[in-house]
C-alpha positions as CSV (number, residue, x, y, z in Angstrom):
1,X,49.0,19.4,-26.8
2,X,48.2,17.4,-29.7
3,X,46.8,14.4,-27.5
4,X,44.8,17.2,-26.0
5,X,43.0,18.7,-28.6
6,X,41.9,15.2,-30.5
7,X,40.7,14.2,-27.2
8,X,38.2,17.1,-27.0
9,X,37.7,16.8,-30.3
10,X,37.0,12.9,-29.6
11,X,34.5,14.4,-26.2
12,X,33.0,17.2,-28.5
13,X,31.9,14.5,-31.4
14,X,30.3,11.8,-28.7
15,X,28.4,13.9,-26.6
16,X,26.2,14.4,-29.2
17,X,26.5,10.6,-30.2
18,X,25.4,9.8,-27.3
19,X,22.7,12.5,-26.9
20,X,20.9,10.4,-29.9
21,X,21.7,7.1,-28.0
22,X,20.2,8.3,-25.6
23,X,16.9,9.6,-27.0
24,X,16.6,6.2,-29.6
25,X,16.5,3.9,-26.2
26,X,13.8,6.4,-24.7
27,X,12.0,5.5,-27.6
28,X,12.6,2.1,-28.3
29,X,10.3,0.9,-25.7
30,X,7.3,2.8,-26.8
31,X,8.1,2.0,-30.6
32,X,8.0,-2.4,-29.7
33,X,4.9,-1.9,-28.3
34,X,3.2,-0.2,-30.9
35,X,4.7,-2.6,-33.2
36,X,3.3,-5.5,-31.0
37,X,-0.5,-4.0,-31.0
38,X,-0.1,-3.7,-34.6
39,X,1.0,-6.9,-35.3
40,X,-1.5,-8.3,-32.9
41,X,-4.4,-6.3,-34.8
42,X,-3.3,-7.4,-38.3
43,X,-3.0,-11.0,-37.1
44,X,-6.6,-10.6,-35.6
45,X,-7.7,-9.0,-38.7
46,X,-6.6,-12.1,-41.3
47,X,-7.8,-14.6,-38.9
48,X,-11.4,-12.9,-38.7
49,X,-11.0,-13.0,-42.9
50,X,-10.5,-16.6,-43.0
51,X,-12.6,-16.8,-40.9
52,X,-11.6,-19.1,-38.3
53,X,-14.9,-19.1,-36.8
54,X,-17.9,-18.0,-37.8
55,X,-18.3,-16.3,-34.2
56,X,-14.9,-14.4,-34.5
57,X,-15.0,-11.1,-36.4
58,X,-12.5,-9.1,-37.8
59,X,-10.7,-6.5,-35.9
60,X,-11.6,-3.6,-38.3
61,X,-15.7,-4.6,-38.0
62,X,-15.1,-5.2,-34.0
63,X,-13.1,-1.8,-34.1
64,X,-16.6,0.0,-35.6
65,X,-18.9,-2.0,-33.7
66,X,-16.7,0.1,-30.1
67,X,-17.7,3.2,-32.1
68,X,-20.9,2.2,-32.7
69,X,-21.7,1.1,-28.8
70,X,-19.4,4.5,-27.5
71,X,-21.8,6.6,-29.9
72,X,-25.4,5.1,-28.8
73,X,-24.0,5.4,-25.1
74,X,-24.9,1.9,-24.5
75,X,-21.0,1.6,-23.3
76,X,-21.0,4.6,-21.0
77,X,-24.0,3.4,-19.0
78,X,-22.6,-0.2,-18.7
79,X,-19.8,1.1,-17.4
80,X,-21.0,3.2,-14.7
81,X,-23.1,0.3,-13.7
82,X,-19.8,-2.0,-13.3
83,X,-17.2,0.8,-12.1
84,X,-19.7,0.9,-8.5
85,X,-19.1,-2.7,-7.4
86,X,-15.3,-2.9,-9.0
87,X,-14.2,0.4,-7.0
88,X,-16.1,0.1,-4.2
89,X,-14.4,-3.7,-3.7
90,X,-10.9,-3.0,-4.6
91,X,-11.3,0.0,-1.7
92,X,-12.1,-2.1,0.7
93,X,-9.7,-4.6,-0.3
94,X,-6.9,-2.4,-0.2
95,X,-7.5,-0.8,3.3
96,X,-8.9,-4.5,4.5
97,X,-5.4,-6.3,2.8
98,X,-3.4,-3.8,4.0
99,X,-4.5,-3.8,7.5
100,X,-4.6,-7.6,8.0
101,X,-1.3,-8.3,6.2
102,X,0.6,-6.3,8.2
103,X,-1.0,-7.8,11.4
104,X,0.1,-10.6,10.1
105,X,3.5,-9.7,9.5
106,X,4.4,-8.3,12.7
107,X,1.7,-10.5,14.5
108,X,3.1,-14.2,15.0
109,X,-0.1,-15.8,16.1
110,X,-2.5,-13.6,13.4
111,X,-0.2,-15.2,10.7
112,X,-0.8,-18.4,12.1
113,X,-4.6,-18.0,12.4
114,X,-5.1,-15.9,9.2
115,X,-3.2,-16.5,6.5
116,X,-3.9,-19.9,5.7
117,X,-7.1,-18.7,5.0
118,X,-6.0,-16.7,2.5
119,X,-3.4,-18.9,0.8
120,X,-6.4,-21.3,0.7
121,X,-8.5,-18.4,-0.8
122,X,-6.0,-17.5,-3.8
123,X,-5.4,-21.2,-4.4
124,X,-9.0,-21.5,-4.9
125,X,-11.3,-21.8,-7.8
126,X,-13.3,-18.6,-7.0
127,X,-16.4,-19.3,-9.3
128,X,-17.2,-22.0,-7.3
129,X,-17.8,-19.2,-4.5
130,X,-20.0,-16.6,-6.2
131,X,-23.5,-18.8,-6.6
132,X,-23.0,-19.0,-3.1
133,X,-22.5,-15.4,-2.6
134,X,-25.8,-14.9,-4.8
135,X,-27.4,-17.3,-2.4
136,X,-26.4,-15.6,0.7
137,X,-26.8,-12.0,-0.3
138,X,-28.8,-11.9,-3.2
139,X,-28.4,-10.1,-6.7
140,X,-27.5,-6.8,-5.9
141,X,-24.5,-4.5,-5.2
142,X,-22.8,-6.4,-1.9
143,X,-23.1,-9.8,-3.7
144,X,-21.2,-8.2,-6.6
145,X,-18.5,-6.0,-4.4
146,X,-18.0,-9.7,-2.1
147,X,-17.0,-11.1,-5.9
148,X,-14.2,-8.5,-6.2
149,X,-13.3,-8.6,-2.8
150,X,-13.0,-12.6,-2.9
151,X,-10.6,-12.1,-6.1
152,X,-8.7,-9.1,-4.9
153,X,-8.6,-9.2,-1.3
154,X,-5.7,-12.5,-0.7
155,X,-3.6,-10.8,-3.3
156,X,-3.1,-7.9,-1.5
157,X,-3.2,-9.5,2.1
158,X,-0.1,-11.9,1.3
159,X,1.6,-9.6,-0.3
160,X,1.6,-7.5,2.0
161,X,2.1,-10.1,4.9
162,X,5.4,-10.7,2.7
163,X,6.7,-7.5,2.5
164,X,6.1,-7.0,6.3
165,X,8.0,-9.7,7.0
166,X,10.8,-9.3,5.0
167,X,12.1,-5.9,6.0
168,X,16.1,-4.7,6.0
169,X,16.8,-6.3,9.6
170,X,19.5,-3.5,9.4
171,X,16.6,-0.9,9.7
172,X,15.3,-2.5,12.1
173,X,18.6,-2.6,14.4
174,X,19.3,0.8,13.8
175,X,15.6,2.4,15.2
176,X,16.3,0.2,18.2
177,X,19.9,1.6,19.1
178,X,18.1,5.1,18.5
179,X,15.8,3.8,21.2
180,X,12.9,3.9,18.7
181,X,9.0,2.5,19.5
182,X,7.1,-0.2,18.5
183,X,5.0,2.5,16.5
184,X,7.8,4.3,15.1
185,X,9.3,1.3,13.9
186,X,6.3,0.5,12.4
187,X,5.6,4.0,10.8
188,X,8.9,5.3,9.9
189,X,10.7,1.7,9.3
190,X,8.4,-1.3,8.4
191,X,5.8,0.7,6.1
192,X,8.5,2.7,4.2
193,X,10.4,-0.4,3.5
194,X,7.5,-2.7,2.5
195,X,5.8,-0.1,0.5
196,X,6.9,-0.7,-2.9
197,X,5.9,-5.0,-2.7
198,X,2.4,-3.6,-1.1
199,X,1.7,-1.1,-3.9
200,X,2.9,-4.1,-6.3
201,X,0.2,-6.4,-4.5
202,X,-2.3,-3.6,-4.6
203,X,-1.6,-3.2,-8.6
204,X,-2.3,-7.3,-9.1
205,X,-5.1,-6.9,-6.1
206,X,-7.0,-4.2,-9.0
207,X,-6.3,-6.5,-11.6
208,X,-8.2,-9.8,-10.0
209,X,-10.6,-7.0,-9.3
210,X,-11.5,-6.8,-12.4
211,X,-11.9,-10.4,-13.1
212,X,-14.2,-10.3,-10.1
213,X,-16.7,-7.7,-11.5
214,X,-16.7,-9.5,-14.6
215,X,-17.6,-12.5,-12.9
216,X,-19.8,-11.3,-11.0
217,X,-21.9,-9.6,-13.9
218,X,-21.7,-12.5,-15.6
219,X,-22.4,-15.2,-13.0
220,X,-24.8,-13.5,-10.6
221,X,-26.9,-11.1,-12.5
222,X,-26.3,-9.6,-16.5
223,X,-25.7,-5.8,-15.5
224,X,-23.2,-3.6,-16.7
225,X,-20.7,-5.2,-18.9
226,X,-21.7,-8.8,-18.2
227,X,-25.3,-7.5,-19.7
228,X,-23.8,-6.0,-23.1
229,X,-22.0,-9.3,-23.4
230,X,-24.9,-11.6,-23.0
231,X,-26.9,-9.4,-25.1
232,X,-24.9,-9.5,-27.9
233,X,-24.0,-12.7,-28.0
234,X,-27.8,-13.8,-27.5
235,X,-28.3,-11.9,-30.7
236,X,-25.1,-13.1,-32.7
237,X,-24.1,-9.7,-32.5
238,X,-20.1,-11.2,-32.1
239,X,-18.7,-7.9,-33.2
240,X,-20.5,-5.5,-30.4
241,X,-19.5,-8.6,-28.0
242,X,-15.4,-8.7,-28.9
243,X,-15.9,-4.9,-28.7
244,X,-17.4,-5.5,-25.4
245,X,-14.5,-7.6,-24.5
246,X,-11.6,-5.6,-25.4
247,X,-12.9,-2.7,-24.0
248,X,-12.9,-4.4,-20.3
249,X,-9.8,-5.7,-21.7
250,X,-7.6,-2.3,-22.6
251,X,-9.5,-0.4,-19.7
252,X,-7.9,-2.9,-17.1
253,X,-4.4,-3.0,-19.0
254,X,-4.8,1.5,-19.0
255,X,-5.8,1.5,-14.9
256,X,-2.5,-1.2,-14.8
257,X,0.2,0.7,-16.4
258,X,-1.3,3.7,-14.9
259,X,-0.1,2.6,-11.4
260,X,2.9,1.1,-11.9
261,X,3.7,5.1,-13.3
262,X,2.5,6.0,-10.0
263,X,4.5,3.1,-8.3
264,X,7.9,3.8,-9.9
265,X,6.9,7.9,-9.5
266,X,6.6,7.4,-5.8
267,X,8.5,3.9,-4.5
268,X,11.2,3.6,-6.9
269,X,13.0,6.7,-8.4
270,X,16.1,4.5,-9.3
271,X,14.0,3.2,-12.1
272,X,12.5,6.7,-13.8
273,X,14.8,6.6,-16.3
274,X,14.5,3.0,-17.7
């Protein structure tokens, strides 16, 4: 009886122990990263006070110029310029990359024919390809949504052609001893499976997106957020340009973690809680 009653007593006093456990590693995660932007803000901060450059503010002056640029509006109107081309590419990208990968995957001869294209593609230095872009199709919104589509686009085909091809083979046996179709395998086995490395590849496919649009902006004709960032820095207005900068920066790393929530929400329950 004695054993009994210090062990509940042992249960009663732990639960709660581990209750608080619990909750401190829920919050652990969220508590290093704020410590990291800190620390990354204060070590920007004494470098701009230094200065190292004379072209490199400090975070507190870039922090007002945002404010500044977020009140005149000038921010708001770049963006809408730049979100067109970036969304519009990373559509067509995904439904394009999707498409062809898994051709490829389940095609023998389409992964022959196409992906070394592709491979080639991701390999290459894509700056090279945007003057000719410009001289092809001009300065105007499909030379700007080939740039993100050039960036984006061999991401999300290989990955995808990757996770086609690397489906359980146990799946696979057991739809064809339930006398399953080429389409239901594809539908019900193949996609399923390979979902969570496509989503992955679509994730890294809206991340060289926006490297594109900024390229683009930059390289072919100074709208949108390649404009504010010429302009400024054609007036030595460095603070207004950082701002500029980060603000690509943090939306890109926002739309990011955003859908990787969405990918662990929908693709990979086992990993809510981590």
């Amino acid at each position: 009886m004695a054993v009994s009653i210090r062990t509940d007593g042992e249960a009663a006093g732990l639960a709660p122990l581990s209750n608080r456990s619990a909750t401190g590693a829920s919050w652990e995660p969220v508590l290093l990263r704020l410590v990291s932007i800190a620390l990354f803000a204060g070590i920007w901060e004494v470098a701009g006070r230094i200065p190292v450059s004379f072209a490199f503010p400090t975070f507190s002056d870039t922090v007002v110029a945002f404010f500044g640029l977020l009140a005149d509006g000038s921010l708001a109107t770049a963006y809408l310029s730049t979100l067109q081309p970036l969304v519009l590419g990373v559509v067509l990208s995904a439904f394009l990359g999707v498409g062809l990968g898994t051709i490829c995957g389940l095609w023998r001869t389409g992964e022959w024919l196409v992906i070394p294209v592709f491979i080639v593609l991701q390999a290459a230095p894509v700056a090279a390809f945007i003057p000719m872009v410009t001289f092809v199709y001009g300065i105007g919104m499909t030379a700007k949504t080939l740039a993100v589509m050039i960036l984006a686009l061999p991401v999300i085909v290989l990955n995808t052609y990757k996770a086609v091809r690397n489906v359980n083979k146990s799946l696979l046996v057991m739809c064809r001893s339930f006398l399953g179709t080429r389409w239901q395998t594809v539908a019900k086995i193949i996609l399923p499976d390979a979902s969570p490395v496509i989503f992955a590849g679509l994730r890294l496919g809206v991340a060289a997106g926006f490297v594109g649009v900024v390229l683009a902006e930059l390289l072919i004709t100074p709208t949108g957020i390649g404009d504010l960032i010429t302009f400024h820095r054609s007036r030595a207005d460095y603070a207004e340009m950082y701002a500029t900068i980060a603000s690509i920066i943090a939306l890109s790393t926002l739309t990011l973690v955003f859908l990787q929530w969405v990918e662990v929400r929908v693709f990979r329950p086992e990993s809510r809680g981590a």
